[in-house]
C-alpha positions in Angstrom: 209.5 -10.5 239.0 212.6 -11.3 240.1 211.3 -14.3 243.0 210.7 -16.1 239.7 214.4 -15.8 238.4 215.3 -17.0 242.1 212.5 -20.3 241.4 213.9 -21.0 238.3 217.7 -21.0 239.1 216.9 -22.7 242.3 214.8 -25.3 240.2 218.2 -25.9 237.8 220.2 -26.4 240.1 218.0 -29.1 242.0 217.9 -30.4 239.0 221.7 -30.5 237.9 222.3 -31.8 241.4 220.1 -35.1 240.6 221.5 -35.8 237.3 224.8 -35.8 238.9 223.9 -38.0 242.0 224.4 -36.1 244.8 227.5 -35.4 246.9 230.2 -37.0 245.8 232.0 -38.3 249.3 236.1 -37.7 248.7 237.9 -41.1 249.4 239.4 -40.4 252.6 236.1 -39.9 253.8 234.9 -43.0 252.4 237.9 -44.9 254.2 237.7 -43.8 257.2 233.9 -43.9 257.8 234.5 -47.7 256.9 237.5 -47.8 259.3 235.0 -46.2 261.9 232.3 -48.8 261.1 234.9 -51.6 261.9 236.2 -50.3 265.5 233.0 -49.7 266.0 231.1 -53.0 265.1 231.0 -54.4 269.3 229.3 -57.7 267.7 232.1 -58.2 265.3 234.7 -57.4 268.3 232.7 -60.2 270.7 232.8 -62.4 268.0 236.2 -62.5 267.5 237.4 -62.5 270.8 235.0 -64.7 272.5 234.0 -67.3 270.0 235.5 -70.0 268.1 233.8 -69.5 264.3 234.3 -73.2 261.7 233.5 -73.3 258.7 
């Protein structure tokens, strides 16, 4: 039956998919998701802005 072929190479490929670990996320991606992050982080901004931080 040919839904069984279809199971099986859809099982593989789960399968090869977890061995490999996923996505893999290209750098630029990477980078600017964590650039993002950073403009993004209003606590981080307030902080240094409005507050004095010792050590």
């Amino acid at each position: 039956m040919e839904a069984d072929g279809i199971l099986n190479w859809l099982v593989q490929g789960w399968l090869a998919y977890q061995a490999e670990g996923g996505l893999i996320e290209p750098w630029r991606i990477l980078k600017d998701s964590a650039a993002y992050r950073k403009e993004m982080d209003l606590t981080a901004m307030f902080i240094d802005e409005c507050c004095e931080v010792g050590e």
